[in-house]
C-alpha positions in Angstrom: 240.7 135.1 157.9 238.4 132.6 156.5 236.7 133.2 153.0 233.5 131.6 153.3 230.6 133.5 155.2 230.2 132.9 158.7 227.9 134.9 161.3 226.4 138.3 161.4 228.9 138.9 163.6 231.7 138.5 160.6 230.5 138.4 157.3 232.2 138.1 154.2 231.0 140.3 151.5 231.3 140.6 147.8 232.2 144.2 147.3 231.2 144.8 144.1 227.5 143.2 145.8 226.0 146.9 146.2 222.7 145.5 148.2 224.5 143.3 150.8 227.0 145.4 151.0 224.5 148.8 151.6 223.2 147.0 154.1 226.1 145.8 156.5 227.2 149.4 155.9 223.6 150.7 157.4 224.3 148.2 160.3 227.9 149.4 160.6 227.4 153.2 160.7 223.8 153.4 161.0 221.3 154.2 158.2 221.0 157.5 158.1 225.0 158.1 158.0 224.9 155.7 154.2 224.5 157.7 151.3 224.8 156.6 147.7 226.2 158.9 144.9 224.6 158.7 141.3 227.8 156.6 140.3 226.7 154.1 142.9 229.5 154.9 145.5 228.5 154.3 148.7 229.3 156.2 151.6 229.1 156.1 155.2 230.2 159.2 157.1 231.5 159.3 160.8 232.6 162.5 161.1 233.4 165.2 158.8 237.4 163.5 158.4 235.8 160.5 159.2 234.1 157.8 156.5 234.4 154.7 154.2 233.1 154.7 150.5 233.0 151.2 148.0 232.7 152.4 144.2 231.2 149.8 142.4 233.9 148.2 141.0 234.9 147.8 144.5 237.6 150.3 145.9 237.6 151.0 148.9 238.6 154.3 149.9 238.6 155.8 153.8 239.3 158.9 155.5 240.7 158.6 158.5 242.1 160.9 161.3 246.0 159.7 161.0 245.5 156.9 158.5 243.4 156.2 155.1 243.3 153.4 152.6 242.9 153.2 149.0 242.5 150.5 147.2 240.7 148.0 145.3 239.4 145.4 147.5 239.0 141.5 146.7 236.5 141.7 149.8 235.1 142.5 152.5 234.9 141.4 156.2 232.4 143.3 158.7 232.7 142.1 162.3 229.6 143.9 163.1 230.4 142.6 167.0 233.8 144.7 167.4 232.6 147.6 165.2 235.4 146.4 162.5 235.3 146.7 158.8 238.0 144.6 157.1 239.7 145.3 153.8 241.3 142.2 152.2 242.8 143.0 148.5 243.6 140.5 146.3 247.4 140.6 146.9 247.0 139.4 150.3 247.3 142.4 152.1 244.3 144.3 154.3 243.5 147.0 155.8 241.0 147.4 159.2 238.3 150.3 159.8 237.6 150.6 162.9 234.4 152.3 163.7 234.7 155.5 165.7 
């Protein structure tokens, strides 16, 4: 996956960037299913076993039906097009959301 910003369609984010990243999270779930927590966490919820949240330091942390992820993330990738949210930490390694 390519670092730089490309489209809308699969945007690199910073995650510890709590304005860009609110706002691909709004696109990705839908406003009204983003919340934010007084410690800045940001949530969106799917389901009731279903969501992603960002801390501002920028772990990621999911619950998912039959998989979850918890980690801290070097950043982000939403591919807005294919309802995917990619995790990329900074070992290498990453995880995929895919929206429900």
């Amino acid at each position: 996956m390519d670092d730089s910003t490309t489209t809308n369609e699969n945007e690199a984010v910073d995650p510890t960037d709590r304005e860009a990243l609110r706002r691909h999270l709004e696109q990705f779930a839908g406003s009204d299913s983003v919340t934010a927590d007084a410690d800045g966490t940001l949530t969106a919820r799917f389901s009731s076993s279903t969501h992603v949240s960002i801390d501002p330091d920028g772990r990621v942390q999911s619950g998912m039906p039959l998989h979850a992820f918890d980690g801290p993330a070097e950043r982000l990738h939403f591919d807005h097009g294919d309802g995917e949210f990619h995790v990329v930490t900074d070992e290498g390694s990453s995880y995929t959301f895919r929206r429900p």
